[in-house]
Each structure stands twice: as C-alpha cells, then as structure tokens.
N, CA, C and O atoms as a MOPAC input file, in Angstrom:
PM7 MOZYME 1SCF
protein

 N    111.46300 1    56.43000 1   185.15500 1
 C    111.94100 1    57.01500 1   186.35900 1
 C    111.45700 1    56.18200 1   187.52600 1
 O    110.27500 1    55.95000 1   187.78300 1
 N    112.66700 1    55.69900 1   188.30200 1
 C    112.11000 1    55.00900 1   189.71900 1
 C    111.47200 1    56.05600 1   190.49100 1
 O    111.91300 1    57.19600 1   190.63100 1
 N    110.01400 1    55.41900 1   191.15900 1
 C    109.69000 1    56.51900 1   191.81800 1
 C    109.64800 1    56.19600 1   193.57100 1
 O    110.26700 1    55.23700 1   194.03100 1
 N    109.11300 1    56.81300 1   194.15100 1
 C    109.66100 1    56.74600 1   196.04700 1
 C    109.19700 1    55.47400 1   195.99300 1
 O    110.14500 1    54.69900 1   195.87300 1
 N    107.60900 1    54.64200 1   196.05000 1
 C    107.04700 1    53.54800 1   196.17900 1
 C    108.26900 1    52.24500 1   195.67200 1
 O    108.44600 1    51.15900 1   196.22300 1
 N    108.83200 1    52.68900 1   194.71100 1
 C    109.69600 1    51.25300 1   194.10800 1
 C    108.96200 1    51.25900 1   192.85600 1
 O    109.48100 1    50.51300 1   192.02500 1
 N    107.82500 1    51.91800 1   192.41700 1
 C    107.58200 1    51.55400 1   191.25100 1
 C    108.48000 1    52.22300 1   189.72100 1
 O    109.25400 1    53.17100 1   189.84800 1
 N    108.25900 1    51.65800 1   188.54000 1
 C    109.15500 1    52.54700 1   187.83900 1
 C    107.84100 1    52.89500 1   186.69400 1
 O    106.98300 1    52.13800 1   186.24200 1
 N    108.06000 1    54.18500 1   186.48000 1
 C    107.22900 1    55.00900 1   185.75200 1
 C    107.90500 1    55.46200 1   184.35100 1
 O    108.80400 1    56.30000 1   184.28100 1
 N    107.20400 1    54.62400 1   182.99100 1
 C    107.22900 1    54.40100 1   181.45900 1
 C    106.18100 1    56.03300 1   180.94100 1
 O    104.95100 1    56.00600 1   180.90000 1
 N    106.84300 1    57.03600 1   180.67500 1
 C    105.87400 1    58.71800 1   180.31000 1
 C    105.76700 1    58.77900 1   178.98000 1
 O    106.71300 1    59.13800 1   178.28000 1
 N    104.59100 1    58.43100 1   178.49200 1
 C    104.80800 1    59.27300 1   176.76800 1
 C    105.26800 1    58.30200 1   176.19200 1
 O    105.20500 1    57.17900 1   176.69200 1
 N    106.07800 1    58.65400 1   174.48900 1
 C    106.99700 1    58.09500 1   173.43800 1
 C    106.47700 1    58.44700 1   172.55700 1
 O    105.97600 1    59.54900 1   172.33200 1
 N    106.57900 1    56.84200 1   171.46900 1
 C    106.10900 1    57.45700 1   170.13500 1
 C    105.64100 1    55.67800 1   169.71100 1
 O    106.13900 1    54.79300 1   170.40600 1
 N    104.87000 1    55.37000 1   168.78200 1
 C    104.44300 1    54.56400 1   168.40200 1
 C    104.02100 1    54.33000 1   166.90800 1
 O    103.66900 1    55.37800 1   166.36800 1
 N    103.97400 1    53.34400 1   166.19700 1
 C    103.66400 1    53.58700 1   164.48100 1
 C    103.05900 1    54.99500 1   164.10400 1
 O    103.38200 1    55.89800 1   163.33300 1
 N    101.89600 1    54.73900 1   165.11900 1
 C    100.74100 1    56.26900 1   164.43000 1
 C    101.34900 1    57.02400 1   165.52400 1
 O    100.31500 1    57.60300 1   165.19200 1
 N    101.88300 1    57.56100 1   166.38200 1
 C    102.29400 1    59.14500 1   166.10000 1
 C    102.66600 1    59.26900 1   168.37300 1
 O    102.54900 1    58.40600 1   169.24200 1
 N    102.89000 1    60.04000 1   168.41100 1
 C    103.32500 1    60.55300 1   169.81200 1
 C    102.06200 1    59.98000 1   170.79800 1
 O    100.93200 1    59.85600 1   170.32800 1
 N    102.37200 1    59.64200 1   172.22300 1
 C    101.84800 1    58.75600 1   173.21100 1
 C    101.84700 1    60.06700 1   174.52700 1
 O    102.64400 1    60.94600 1   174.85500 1
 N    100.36700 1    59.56900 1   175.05700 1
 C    100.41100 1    60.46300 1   176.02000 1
 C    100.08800 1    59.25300 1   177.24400 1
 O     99.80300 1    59.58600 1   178.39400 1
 N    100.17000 1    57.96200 1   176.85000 1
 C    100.29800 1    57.00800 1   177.80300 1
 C    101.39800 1    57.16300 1   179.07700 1
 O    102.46900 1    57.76600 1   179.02000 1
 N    100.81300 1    56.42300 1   180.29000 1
 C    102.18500 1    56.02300 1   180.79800 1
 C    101.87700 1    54.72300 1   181.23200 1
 O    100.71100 1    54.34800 1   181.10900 1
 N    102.80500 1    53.89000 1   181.76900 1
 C    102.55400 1    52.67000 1   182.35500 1
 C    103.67200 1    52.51100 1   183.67800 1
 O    104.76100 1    53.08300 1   183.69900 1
 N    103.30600 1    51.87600 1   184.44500 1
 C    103.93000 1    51.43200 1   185.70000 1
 C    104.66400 1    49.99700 1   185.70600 1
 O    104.07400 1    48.98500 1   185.32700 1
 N    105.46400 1    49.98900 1   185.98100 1
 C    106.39700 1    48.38300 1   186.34800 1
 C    106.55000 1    48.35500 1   188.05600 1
 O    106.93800 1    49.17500 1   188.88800 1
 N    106.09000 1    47.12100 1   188.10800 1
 C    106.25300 1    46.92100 1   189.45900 1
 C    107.50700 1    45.88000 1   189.90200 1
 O    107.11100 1    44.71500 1   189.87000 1
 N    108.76500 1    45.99400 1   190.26200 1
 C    109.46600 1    45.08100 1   190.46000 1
 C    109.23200 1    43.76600 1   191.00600 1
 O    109.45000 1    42.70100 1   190.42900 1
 N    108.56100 1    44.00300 1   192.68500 1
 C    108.44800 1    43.15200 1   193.26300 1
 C    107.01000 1    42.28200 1   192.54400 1
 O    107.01100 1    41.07500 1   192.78900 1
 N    106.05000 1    42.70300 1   191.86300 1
 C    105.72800 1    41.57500 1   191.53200 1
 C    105.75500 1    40.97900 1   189.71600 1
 O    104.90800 1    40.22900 1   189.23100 1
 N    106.87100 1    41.52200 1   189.03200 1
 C    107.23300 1    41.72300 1   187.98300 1
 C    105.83400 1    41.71000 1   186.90000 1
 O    105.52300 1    40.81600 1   186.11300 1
 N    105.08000 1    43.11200 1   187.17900 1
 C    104.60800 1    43.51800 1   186.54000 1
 C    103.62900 1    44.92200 1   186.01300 1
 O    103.43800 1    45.84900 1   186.80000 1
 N    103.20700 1    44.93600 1   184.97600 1
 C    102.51700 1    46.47700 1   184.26900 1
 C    101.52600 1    46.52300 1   184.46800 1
 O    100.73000 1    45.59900 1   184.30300 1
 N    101.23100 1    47.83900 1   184.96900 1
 C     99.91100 1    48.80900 1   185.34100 1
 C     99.68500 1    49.81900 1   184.23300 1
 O    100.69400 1    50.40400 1   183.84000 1
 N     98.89900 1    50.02300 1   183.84800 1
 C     98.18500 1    51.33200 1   182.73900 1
 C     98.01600 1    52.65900 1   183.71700 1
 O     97.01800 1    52.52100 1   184.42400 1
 N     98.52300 1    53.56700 1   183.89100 1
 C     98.33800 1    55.12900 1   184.36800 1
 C     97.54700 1    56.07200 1   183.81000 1
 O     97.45700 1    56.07600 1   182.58200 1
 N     97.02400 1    56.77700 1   184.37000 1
 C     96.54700 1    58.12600 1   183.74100 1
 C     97.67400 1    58.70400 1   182.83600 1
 O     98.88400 1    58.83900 1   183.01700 1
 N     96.54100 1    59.10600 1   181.41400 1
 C     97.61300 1    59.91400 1   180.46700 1
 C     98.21000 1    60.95200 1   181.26200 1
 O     97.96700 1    61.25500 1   182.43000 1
 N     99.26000 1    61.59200 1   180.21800 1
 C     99.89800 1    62.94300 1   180.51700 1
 C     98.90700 1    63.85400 1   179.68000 1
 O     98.44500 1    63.62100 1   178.56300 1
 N     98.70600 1    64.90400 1   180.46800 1
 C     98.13700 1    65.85900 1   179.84200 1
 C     98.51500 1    66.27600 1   178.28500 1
 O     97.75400 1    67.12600 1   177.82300 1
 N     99.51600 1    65.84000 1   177.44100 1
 C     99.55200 1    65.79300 1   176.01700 1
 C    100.82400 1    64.93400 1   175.88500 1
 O    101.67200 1    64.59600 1   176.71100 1
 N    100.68300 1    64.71000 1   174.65300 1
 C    101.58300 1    63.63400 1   173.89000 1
 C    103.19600 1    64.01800 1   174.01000 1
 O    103.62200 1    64.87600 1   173.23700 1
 N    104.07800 1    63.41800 1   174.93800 1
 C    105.51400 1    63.56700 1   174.68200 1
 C    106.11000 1    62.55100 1   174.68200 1
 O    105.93800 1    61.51800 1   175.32900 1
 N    107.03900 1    62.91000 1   173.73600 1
 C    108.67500 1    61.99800 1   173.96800 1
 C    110.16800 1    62.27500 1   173.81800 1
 O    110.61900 1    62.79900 1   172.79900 1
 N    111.31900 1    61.72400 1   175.39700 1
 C    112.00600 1    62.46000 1   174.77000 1
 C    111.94200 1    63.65000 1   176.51000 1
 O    112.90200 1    64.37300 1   176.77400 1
 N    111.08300 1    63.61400 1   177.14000 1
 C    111.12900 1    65.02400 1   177.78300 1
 C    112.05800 1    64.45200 1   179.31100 1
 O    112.21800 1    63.24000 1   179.45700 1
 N    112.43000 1    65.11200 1   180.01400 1
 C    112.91600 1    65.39400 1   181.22300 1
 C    112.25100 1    65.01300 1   182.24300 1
 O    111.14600 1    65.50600 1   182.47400 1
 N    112.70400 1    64.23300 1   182.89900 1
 C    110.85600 1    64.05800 1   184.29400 1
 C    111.83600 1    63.83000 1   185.63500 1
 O    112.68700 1    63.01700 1   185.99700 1
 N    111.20100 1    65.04100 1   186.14900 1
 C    112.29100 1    65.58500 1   187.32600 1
 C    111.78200 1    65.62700 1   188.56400 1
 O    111.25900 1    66.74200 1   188.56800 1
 N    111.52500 1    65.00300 1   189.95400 1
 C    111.10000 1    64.63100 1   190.73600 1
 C    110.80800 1    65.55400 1   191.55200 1
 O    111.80300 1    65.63800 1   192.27100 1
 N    109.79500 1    66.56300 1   192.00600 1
 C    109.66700 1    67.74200 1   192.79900 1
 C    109.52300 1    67.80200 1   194.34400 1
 O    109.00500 1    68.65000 1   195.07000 1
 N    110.24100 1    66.45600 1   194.65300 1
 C    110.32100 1    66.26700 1   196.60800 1
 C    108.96500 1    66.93000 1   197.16100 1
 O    109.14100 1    67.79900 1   198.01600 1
 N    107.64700 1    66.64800 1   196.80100 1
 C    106.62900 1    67.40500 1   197.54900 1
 C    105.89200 1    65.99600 1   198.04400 1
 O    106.12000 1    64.85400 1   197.64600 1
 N    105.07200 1    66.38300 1   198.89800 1
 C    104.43600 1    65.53800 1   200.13400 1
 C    103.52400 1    64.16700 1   199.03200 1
 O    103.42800 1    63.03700 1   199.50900 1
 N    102.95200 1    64.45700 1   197.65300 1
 C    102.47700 1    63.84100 1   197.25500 1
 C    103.29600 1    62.98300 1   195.89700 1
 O    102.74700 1    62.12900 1   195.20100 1
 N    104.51200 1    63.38800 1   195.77000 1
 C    105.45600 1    62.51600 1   194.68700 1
 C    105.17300 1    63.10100 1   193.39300 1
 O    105.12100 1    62.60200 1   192.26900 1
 N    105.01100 1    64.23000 1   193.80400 1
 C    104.41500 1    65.27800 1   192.22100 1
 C    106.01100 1    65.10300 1   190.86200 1
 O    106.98900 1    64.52500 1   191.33500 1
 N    106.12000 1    65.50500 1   189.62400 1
 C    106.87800 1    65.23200 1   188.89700 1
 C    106.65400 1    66.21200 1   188.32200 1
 O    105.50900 1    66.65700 1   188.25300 1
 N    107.93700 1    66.93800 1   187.62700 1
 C    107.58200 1    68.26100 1   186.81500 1
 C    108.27700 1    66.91000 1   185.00500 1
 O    109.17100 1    66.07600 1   184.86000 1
 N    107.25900 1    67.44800 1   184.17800 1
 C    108.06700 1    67.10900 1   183.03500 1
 C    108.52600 1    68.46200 1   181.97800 1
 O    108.16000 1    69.61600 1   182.19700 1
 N    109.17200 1    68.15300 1   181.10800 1
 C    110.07100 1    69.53200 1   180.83500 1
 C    110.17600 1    69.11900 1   179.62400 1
 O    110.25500 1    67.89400 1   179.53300 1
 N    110.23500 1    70.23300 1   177.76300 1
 C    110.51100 1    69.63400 1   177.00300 1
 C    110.26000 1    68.56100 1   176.70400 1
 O    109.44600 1    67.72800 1   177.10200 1
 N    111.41800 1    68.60700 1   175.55000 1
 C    110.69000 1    67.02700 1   174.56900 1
 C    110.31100 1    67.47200 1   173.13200 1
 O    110.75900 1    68.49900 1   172.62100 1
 N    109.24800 1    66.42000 1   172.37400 1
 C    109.01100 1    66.57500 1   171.06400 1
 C    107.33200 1    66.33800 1   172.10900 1
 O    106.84700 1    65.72300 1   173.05800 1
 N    107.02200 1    67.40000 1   170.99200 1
 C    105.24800 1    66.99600 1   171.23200 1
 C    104.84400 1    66.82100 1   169.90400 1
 O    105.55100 1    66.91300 1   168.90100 1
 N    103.08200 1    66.43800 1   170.01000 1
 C    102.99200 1    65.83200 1   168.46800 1
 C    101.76900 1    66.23300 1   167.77800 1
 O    101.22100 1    65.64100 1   166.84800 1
 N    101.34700 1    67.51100 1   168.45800 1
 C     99.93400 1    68.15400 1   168.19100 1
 C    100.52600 1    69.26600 1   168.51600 1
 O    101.26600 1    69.40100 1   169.49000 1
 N    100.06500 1    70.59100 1   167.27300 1
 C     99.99300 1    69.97600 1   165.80700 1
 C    101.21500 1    69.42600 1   164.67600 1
 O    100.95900 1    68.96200 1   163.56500 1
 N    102.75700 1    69.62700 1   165.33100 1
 C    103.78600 1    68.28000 1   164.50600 1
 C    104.27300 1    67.79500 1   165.82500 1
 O    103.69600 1    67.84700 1   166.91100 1
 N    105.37400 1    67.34200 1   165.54400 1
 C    106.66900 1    67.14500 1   166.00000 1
 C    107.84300 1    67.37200 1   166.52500 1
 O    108.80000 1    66.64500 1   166.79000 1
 N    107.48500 1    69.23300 1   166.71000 1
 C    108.69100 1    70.03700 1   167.29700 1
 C    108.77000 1    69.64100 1   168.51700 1
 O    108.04700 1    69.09800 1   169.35300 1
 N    110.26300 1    70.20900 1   168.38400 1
 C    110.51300 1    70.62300 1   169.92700 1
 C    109.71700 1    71.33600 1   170.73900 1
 O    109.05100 1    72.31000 1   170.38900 1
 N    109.78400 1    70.75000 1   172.10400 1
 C    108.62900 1    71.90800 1   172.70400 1
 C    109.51300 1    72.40800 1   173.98800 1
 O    110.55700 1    71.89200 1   174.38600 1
 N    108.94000 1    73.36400 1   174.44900 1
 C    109.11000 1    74.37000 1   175.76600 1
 C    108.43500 1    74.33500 1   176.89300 1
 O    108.82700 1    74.60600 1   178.02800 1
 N    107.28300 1    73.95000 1   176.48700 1
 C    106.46900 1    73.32400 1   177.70200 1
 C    106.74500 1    73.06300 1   178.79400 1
 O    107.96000 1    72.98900 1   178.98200 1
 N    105.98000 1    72.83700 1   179.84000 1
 C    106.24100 1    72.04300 1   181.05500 1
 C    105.52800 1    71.76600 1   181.78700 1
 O    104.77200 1    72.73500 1   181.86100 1
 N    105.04300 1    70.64600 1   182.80300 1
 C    103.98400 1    70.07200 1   183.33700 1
 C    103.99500 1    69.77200 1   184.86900 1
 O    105.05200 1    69.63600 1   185.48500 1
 N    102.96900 1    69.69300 1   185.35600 1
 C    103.05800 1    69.04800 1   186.30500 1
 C    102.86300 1    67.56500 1   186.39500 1
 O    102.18800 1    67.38800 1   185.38100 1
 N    103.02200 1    66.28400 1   186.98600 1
 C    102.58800 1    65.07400 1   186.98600 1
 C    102.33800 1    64.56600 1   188.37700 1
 O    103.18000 1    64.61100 1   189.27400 1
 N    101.22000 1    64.11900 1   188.48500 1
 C    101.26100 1    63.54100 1   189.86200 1
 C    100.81900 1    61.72400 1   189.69500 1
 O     99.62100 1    61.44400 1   189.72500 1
 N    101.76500 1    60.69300 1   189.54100 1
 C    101.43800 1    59.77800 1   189.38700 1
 C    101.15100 1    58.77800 1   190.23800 1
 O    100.74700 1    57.69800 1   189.80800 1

C-alpha cells in the first residue's frame, strides 16, 4: 500500500516456515528497503485500509493468520506505520 509520505508499505505473507508478521518499506525516491515494526500477529492475504487520521494510522482486516493454523480470520487491527 502507497502510503501519504511516498513510501510503499510490504504487511505480513507467508514464507517456507509459516506466516510473517514482518513488514518492510520501499522507498521510491531512493530505490530502497527499510525493515518496520512487526504487525501485531502473523497475516497474509488481509485488507489494509487507510484510516485518514492525523497520524497515517491503517486498519488491517482479515486474511489467513497462522497461530494456531491457517484459517481464515475475522480479526482486525490497528497499524500505525
């Protein structure tokens, strides 16, 4: 998700061993990756929906989580990246 700054924000996935609560940052202008604070649990797959508040907050929604499987989840988060 492009976010207000220009940066673009990489949430979650999945990897050999199992669901990612990583995120990482891309920076266009100087074509390159930053490491972020995790998400509060492992998703991939979810919704990340921009909540217009003063600090660039992000709601994430759904998805597959991966503790304790793989379901679908209902969940939902706040993100402030």
């Amino acid at each position: 998700m492009r976010l207000r700054d220009g940066r673009v924000l990489v949430a979650g996935g999945v990897d050999d061993w199992g669901g990612l609560a990583a995120t990482q940052y891309f920076h266009p202008a100087s074509n390159r990756w930053a490491r972020g604070n995790d998400l509060p649990a492992e998703r991939s797959g979810q919704v990340t929906v921009p909540l217009g508040d003063a600090d660039g907050g992000l709601l994430l929604a759904g998805g597959q989580g991966w503790i304790p499987s793989c379901a679908t989840t209902r969940t939902t988060f706040r993100f402030k990246p």
